[in-house]
LOGULO-599062 format. One record per residue (C-alpha): residue number from 0; residue in one letter; x, z, y. Coordinates in nm, 2 decimals. Each point is the difference from the previous one (the first is absolute). Layout:
R,NUM,A,X,Z,Y .
...
//
This chain:
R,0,X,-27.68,-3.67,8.47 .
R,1,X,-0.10,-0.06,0.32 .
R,2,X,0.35,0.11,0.18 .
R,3,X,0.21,-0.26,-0.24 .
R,4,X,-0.25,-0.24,0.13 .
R,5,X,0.06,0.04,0.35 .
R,6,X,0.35,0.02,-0.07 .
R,7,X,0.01,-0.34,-0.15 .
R,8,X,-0.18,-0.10,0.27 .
R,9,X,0.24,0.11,0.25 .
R,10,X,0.30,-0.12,-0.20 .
R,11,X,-0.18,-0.37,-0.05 .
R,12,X,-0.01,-0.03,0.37 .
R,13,X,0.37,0.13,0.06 .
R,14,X,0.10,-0.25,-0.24 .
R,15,X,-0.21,-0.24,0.17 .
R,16,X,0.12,0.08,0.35 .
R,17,X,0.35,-0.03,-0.09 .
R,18,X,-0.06,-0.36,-0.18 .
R,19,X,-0.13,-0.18,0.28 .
R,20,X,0.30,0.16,0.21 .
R,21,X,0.23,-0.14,-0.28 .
R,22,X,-0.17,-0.32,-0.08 .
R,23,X,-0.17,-0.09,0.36 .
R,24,X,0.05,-0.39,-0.09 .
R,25,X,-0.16,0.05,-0.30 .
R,26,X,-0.31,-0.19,-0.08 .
R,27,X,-0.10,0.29,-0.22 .
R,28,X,0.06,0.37,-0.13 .
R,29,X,-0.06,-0.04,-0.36 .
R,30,X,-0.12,0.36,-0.16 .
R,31,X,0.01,0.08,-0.36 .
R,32,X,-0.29,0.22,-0.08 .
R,33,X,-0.05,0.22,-0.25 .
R,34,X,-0.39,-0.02,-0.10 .
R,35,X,-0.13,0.35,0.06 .
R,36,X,0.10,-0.05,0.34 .
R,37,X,-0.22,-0.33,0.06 .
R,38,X,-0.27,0.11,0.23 .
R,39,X,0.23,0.19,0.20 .
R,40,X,0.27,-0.23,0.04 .
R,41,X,-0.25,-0.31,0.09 .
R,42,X,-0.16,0.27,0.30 .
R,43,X,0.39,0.02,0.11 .
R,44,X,0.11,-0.29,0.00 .
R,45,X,-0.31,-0.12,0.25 .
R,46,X,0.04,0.20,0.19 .
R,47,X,0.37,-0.08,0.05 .
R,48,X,-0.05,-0.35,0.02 .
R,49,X,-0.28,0.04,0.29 .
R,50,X,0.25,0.20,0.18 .
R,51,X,0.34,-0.14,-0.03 .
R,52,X,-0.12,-0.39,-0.06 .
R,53,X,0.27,0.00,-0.35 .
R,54,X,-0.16,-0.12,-0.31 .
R,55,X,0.00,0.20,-0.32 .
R,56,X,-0.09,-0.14,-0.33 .
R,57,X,-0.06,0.26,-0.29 .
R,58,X,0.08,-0.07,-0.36 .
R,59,X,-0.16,0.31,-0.24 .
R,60,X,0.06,0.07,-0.33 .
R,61,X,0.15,0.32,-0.21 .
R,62,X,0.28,0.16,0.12 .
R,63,X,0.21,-0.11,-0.30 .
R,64,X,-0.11,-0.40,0.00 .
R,65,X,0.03,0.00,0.38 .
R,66,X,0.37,0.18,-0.07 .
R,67,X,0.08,-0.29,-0.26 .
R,68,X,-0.05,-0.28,0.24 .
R,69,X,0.25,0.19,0.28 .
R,70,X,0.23,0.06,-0.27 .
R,71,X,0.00,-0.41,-0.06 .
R,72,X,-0.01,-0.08,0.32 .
R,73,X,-0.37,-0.06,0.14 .
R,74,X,0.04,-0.02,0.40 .
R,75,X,-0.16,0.38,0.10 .
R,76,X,0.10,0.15,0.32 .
R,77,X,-0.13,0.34,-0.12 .
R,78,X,-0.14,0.16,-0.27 .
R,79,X,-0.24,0.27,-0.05 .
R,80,X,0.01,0.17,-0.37 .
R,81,X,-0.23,0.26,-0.13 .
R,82,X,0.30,0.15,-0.15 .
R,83,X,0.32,0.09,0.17 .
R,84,X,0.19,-0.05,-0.28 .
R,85,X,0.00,-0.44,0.01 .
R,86,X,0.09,-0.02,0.36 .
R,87,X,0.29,0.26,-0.09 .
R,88,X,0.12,-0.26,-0.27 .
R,89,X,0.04,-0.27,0.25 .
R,90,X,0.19,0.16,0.26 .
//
């Protein structure tokens, strides 16, 4: 369990990363966040902000809610699923 956390970790701020390098006039980097990955993902984001001045605002829920909203539209830069499967659906 440990390793897929660090993974997701790594991959939250690689998707991060790339935002602000995509979206640099952006106000914010809007993050849809799956709830078991709360705690980490508010640690990340932080720390991201201290370093690279770019807001991030976090909008948790369950993977498949959070996947609803994209799928309608709802404004999220990124999304972090519990599941692989959702994200897979909406590319």
């Amino acid at each position: 369990m440990k390793r897929s956390i660090q993974i997701i970790a790594i991959g939250f701020v690689i998707v991060l990363l790339d935002l602000t390098a995509t979206a640099a006039a952006a106000d914010e980097i809007r993050v849809a966040v799956a709830s078991d990955f709360t705690d980490a993902s508010r640690v990340i984001a932080g720390r991201f902000e201290q370093k690279s001045g770019q807001k991030v605002t976090l909008a948790f829920g369950s993977t498949g809610k959070l996947y609803a909203q994209i799928k309608n539209g709802a404004p999220f830069e990124a999304y972090v699923a519990a599941v692989v499967k959702r994200p897979r659906l909406l590319e």
